[in-house]
Chimera marker file (.cmm) of the C-alpha trace (Angstrom):
<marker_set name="trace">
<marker id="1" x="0.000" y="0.000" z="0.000" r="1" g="1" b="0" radius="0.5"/>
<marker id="2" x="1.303" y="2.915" z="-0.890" r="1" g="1" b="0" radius="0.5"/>
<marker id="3" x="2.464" y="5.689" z="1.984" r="1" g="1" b="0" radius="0.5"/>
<marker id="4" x="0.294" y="8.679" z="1.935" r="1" g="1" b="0" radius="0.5"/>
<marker id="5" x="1.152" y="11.952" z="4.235" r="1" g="1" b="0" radius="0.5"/>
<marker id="6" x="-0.932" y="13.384" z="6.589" r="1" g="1" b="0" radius="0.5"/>
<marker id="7" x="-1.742" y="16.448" z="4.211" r="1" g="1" b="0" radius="0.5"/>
<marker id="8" x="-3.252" y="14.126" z="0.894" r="1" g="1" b="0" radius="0.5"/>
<marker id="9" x="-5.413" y="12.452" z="3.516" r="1" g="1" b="0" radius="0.5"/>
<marker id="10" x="-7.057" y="15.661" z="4.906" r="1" g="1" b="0" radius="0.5"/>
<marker id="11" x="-7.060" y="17.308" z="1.137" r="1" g="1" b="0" radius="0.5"/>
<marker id="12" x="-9.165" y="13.832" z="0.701" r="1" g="1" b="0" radius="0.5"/>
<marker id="13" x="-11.543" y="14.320" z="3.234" r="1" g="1" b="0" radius="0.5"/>
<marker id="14" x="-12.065" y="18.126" z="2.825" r="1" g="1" b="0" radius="0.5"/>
<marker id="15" x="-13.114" y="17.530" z="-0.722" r="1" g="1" b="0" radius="0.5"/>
<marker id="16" x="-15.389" y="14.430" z="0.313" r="1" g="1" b="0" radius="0.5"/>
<marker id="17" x="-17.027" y="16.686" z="2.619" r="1" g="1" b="0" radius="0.5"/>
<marker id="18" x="-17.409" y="19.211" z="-0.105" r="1" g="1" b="0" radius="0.5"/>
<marker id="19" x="-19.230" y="16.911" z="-2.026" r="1" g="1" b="0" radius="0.5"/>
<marker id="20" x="-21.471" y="15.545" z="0.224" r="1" g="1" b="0" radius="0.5"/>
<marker id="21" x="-22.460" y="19.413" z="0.865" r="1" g="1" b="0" radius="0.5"/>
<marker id="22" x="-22.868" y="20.176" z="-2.739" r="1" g="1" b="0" radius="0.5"/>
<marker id="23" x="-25.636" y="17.163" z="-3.112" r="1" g="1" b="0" radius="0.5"/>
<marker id="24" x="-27.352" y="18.076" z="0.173" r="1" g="1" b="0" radius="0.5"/>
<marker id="25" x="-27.491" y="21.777" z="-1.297" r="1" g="1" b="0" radius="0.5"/>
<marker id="26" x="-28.444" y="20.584" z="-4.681" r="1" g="1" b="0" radius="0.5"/>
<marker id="27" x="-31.181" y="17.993" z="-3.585" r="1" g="1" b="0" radius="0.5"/>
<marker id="28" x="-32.761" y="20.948" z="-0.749" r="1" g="1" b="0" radius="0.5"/>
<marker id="29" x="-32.864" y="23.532" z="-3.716" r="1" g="1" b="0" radius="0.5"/>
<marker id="30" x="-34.559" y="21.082" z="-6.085" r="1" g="1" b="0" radius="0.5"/>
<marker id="31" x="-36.410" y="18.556" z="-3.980" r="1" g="1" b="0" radius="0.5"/>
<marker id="32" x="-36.435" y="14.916" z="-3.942" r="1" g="1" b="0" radius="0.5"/>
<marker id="33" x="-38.867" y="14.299" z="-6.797" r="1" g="1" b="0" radius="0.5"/>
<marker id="34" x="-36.906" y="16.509" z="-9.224" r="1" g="1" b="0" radius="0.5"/>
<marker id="35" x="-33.780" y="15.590" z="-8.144" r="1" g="1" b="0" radius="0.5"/>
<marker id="36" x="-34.809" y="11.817" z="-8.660" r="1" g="1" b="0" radius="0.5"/>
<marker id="37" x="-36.228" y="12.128" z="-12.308" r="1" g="1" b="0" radius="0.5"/>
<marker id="38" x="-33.340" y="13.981" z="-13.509" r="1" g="1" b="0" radius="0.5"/>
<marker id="39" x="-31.336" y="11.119" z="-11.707" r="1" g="1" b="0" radius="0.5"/>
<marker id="40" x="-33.170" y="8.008" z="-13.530" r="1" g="1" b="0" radius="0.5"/>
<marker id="41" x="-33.121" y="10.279" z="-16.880" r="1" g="1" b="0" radius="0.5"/>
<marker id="42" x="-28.609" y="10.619" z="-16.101" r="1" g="1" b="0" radius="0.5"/>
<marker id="43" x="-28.654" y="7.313" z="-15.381" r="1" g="1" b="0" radius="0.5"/>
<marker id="44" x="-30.200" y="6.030" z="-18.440" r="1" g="1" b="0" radius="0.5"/>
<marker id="45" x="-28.052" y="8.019" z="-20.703" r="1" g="1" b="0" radius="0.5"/>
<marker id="46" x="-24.740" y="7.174" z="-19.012" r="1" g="1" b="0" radius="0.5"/>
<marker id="47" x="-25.841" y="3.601" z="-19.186" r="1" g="1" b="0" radius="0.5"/>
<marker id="48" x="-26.756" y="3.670" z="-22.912" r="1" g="1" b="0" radius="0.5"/>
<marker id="49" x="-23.260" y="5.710" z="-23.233" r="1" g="1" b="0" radius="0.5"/>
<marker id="50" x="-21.334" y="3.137" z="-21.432" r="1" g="1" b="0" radius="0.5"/>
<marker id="51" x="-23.351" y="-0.088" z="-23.791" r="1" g="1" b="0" radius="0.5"/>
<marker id="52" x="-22.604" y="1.528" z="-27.020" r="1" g="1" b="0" radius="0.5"/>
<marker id="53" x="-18.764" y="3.316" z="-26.172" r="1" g="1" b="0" radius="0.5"/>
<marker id="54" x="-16.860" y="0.229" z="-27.549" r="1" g="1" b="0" radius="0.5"/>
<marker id="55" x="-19.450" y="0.143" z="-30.637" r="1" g="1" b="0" radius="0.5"/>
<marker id="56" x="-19.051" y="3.962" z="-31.664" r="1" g="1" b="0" radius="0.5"/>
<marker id="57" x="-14.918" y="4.604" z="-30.753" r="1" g="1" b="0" radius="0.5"/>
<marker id="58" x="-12.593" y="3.613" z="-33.167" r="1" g="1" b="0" radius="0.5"/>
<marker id="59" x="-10.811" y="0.444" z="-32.229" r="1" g="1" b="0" radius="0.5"/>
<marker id="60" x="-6.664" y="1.080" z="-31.365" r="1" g="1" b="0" radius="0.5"/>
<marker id="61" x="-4.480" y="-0.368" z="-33.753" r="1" g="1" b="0" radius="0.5"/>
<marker id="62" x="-2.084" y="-2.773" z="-32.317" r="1" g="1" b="0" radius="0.5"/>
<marker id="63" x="1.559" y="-1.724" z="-32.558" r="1" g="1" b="0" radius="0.5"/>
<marker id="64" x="3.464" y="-2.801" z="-35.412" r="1" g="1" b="0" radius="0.5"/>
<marker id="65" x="6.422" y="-5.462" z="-34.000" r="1" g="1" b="0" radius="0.5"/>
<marker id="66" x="8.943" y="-7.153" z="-36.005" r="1" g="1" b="0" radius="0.5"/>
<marker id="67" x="9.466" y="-10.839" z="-35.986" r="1" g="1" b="0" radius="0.5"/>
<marker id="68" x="10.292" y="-13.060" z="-33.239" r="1" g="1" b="0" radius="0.5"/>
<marker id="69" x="14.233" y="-13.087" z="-32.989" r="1" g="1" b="0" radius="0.5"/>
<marker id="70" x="16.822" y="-14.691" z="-31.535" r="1" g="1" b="0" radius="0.5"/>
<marker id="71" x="20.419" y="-13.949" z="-32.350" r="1" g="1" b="0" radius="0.5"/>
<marker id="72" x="23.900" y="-14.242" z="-31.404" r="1" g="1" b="0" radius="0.5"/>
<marker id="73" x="23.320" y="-17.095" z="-29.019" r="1" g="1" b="0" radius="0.5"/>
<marker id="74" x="25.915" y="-19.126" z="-26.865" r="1" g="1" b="0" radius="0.5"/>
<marker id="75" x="26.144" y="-22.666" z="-26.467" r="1" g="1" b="0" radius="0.5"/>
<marker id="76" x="23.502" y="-24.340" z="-24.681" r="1" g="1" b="0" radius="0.5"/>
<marker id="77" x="23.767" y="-28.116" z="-22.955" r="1" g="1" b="0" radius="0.5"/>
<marker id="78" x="20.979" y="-30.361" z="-22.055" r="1" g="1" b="0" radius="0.5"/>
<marker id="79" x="21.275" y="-33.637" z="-19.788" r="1" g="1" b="0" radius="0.5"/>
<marker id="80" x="18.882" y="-36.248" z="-19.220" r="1" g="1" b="0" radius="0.5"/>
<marker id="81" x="15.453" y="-35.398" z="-20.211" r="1" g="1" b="0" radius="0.5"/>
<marker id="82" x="16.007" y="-31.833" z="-20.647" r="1" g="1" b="0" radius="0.5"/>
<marker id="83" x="15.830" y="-29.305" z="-23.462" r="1" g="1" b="0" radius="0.5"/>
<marker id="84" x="18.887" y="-27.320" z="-24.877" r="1" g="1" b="0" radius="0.5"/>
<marker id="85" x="17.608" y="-24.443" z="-26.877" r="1" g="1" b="0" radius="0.5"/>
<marker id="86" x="19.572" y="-21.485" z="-28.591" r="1" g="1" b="0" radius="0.5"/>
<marker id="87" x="16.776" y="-20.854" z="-31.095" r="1" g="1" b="0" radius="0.5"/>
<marker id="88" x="13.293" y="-19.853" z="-30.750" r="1" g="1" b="0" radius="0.5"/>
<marker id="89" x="10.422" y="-21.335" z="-28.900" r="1" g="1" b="0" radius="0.5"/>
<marker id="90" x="7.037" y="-19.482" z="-30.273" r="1" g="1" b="0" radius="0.5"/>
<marker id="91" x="3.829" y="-20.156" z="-29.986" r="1" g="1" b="0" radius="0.5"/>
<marker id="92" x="2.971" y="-20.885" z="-33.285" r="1" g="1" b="0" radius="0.5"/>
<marker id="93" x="0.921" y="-17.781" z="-33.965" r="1" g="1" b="0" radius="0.5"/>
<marker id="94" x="1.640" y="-17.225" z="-37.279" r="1" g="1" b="0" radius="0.5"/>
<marker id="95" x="3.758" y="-14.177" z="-36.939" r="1" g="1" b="0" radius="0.5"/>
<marker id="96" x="7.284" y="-14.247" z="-38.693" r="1" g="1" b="0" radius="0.5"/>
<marker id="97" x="10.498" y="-15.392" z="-37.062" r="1" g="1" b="0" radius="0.5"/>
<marker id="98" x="14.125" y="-15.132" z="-37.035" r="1" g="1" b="0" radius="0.5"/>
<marker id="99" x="16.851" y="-17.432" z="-36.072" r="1" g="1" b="0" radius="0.5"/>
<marker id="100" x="20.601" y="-16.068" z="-36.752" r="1" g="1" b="0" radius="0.5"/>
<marker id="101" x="23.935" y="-16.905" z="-35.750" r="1" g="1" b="0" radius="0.5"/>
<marker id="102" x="22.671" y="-19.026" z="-33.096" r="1" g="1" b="0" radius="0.5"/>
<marker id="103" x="25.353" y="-21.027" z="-30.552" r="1" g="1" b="0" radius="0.5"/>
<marker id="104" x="25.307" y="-24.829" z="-30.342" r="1" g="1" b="0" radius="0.5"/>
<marker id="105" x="23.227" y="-26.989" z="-28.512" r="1" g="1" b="0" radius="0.5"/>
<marker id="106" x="23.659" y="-30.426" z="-27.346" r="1" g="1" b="0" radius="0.5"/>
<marker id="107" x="21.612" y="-33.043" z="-25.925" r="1" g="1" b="0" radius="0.5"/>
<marker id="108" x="22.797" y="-35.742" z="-23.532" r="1" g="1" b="0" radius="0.5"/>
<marker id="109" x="20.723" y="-38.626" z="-22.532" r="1" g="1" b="0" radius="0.5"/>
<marker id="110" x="17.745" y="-40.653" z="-23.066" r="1" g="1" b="0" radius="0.5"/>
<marker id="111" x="14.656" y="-38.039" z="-23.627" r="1" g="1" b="0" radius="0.5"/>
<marker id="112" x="16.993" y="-34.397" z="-23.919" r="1" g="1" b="0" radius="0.5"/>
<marker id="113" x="16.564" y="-32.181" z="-26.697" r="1" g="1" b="0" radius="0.5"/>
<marker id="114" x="18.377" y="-29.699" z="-28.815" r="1" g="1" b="0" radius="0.5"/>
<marker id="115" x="17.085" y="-26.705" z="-30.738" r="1" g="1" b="0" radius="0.5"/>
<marker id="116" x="19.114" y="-24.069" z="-32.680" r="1" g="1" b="0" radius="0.5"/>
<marker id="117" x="16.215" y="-23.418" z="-34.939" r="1" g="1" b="0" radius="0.5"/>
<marker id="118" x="12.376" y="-22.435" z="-34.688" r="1" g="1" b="0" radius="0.5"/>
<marker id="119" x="10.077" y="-24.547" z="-32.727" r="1" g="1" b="0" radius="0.5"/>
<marker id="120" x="6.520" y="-23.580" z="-33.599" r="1" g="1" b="0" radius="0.5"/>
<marker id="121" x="3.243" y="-24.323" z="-31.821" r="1" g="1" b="0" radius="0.5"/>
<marker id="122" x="2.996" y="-25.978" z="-28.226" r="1" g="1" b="0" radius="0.5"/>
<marker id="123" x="5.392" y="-28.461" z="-27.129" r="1" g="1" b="0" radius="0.5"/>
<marker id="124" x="3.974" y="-31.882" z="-25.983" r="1" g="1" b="0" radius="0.5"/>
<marker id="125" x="6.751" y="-32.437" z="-23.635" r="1" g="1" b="0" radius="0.5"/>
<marker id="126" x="7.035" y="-29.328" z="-22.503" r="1" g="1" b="0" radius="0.5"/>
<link id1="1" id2="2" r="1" g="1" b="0" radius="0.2"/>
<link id1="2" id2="3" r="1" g="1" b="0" radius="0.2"/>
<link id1="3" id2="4" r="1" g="1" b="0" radius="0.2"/>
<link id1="4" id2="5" r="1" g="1" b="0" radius="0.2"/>
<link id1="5" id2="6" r="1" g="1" b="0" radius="0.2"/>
<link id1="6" id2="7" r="1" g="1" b="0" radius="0.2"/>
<link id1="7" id2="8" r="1" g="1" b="0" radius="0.2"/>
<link id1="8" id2="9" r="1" g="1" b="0" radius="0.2"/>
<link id1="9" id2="10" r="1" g="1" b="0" radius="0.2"/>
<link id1="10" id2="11" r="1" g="1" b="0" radius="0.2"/>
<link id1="11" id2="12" r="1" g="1" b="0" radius="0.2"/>
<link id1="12" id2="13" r="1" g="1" b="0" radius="0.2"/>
<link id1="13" id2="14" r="1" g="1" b="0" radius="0.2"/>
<link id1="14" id2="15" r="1" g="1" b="0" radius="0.2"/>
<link id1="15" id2="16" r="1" g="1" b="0" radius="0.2"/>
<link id1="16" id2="17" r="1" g="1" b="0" radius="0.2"/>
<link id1="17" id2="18" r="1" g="1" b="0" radius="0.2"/>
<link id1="18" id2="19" r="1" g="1" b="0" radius="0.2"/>
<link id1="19" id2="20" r="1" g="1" b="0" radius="0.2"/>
<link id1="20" id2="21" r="1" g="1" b="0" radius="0.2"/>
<link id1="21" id2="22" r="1" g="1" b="0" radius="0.2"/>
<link id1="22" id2="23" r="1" g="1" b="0" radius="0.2"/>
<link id1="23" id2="24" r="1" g="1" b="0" radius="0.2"/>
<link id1="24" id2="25" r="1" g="1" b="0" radius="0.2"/>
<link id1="25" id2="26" r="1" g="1" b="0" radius="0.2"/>
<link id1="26" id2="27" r="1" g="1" b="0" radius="0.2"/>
<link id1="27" id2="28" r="1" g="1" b="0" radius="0.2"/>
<link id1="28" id2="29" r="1" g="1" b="0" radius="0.2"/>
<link id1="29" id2="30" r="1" g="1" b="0" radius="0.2"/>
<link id1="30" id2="31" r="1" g="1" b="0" radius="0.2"/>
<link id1="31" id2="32" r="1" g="1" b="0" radius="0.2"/>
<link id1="32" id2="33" r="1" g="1" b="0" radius="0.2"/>
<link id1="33" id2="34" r="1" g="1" b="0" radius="0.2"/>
<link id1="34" id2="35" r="1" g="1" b="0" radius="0.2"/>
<link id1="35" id2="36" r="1" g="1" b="0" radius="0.2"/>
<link id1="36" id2="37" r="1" g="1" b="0" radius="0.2"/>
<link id1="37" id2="38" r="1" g="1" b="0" radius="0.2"/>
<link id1="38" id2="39" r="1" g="1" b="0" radius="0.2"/>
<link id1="39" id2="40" r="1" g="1" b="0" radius="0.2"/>
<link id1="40" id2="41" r="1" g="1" b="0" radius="0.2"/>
<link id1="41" id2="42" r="1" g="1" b="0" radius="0.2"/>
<link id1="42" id2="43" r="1" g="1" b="0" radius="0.2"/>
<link id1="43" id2="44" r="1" g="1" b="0" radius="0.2"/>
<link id1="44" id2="45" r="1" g="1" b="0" radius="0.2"/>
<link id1="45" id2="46" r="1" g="1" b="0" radius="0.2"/>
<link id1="46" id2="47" r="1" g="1" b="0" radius="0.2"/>
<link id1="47" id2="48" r="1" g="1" b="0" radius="0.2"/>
<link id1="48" id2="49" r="1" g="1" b="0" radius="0.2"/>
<link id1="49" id2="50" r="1" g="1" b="0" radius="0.2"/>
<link id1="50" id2="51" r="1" g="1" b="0" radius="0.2"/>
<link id1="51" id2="52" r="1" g="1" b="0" radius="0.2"/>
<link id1="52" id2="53" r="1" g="1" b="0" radius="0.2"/>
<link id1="53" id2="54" r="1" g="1" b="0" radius="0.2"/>
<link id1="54" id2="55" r="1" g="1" b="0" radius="0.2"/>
<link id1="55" id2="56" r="1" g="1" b="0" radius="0.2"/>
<link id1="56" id2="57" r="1" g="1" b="0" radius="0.2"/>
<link id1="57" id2="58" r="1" g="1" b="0" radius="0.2"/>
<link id1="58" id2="59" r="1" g="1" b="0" radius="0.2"/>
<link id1="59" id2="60" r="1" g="1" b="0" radius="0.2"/>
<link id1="60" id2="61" r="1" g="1" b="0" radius="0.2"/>
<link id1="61" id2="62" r="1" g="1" b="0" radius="0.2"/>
<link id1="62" id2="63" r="1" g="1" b="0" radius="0.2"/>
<link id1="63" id2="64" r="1" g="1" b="0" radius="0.2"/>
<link id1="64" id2="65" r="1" g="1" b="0" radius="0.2"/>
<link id1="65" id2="66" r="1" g="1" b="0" radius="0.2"/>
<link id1="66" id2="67" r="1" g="1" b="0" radius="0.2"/>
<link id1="67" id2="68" r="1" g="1" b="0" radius="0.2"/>
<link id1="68" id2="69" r="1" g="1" b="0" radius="0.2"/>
<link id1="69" id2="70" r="1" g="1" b="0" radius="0.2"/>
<link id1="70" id2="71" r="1" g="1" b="0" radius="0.2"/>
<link id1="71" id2="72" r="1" g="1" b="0" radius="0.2"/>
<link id1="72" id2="73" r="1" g="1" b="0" radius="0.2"/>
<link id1="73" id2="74" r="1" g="1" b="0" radius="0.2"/>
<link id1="74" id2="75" r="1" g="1" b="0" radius="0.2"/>
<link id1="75" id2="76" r="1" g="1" b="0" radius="0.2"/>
<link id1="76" id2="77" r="1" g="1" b="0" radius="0.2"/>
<link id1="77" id2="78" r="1" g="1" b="0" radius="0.2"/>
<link id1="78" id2="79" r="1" g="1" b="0" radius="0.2"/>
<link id1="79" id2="80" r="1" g="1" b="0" radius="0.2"/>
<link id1="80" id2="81" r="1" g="1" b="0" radius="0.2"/>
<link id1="81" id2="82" r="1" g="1" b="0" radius="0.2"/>
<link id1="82" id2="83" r="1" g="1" b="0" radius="0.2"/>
<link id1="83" id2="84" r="1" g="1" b="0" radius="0.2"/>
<link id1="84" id2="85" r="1" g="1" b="0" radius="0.2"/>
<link id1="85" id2="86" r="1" g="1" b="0" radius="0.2"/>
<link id1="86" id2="87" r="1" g="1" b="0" radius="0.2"/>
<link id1="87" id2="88" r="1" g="1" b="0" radius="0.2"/>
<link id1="88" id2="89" r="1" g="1" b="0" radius="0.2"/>
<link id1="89" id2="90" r="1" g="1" b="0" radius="0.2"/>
<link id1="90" id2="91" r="1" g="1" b="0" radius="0.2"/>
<link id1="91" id2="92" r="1" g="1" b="0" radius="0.2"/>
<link id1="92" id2="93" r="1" g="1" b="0" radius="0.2"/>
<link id1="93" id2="94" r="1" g="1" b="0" radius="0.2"/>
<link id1="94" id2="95" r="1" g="1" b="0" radius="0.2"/>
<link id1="95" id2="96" r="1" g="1" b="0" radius="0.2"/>
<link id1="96" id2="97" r="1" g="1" b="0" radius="0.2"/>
<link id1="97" id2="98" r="1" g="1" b="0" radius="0.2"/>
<link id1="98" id2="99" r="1" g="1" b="0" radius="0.2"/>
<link id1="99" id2="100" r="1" g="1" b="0" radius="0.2"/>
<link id1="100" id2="101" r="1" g="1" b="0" radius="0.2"/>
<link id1="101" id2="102" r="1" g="1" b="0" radius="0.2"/>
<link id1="102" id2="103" r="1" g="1" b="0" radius="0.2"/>
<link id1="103" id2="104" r="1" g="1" b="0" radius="0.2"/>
<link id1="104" id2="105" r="1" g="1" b="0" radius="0.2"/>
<link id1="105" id2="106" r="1" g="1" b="0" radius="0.2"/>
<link id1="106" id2="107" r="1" g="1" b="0" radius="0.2"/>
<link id1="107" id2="108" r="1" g="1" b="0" radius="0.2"/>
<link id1="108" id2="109" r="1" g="1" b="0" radius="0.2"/>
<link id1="109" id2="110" r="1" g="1" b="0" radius="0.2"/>
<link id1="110" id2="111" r="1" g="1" b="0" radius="0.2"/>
<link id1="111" id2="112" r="1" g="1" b="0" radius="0.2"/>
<link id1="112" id2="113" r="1" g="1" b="0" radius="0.2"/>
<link id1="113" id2="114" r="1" g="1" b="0" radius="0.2"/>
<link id1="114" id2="115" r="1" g="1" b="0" radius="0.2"/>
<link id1="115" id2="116" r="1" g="1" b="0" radius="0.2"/>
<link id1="116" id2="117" r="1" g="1" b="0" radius="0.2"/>
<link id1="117" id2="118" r="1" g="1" b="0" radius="0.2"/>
<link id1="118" id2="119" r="1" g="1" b="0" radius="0.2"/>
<link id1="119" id2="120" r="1" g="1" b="0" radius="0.2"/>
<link id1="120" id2="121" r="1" g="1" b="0" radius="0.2"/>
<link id1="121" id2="122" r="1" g="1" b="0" radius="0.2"/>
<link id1="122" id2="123" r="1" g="1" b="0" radius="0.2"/>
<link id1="123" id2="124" r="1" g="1" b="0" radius="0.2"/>
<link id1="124" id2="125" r="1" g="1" b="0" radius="0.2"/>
<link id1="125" id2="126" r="1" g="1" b="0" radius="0.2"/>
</marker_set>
């Protein structure tokens, strides 16, 4: 939780209070039954505004990335039933990939694997 002085939490309450005054003021000036149809009429239009707001705004484009990489790699070692890679592990996707000047990698032992490639899509053994 984050350490707030002793000034932000009064500023916070002196503003809360403010508010609360402002609606007593505003519902006394107006009275209840005003104050509660122009409440349910609000109400209905922030609710039609909040149903519709992902319909009407233009959708954000996502940001242009370039291909999965992996370059300039050391050597990688894998024992018994483990998984040496210097390449690149993605998730099959579809989005381009690059494997360059990659180091080696060695397996030892029944079930170990190597990779200095591209290893696409989800790994049984994983």
């Amino acid at each position: 939780m984050p350490r707030r002085s002793s000034l932000w939490i009064w500023a916070g309450r002196v503003i809360f209070a403010a508010m609360i005054l402002m609606l007593v003021g505003y519902l006394a000036r107006v009275g209840l039954d005003r104050a509660d149809k122009v409440g349910s009429a609000a109400g209905m239009v922030l609710a039609l505004t909040a149903l519709f707001a992902p319909h009407l705004l233009p959708i954000r484009d996502s940001p242009v990335t370039g291909p999965d990489r992996a370059e300039h790699t050391g050597p990688a070692v894998a024992s018994a039933g483990g998984n040496a890679n210097t390449g690149l592990r993605s998730g099959g996707n579809g989005r381009p990939a690059r494997v360059s000047d990659t180091g080696s990698a060695t397996a030892r032992g029944p079930g170990s694997r190597a990779n200095t490639g591209i290893v696409r899509g989800v790994d049984p053994q994983r």
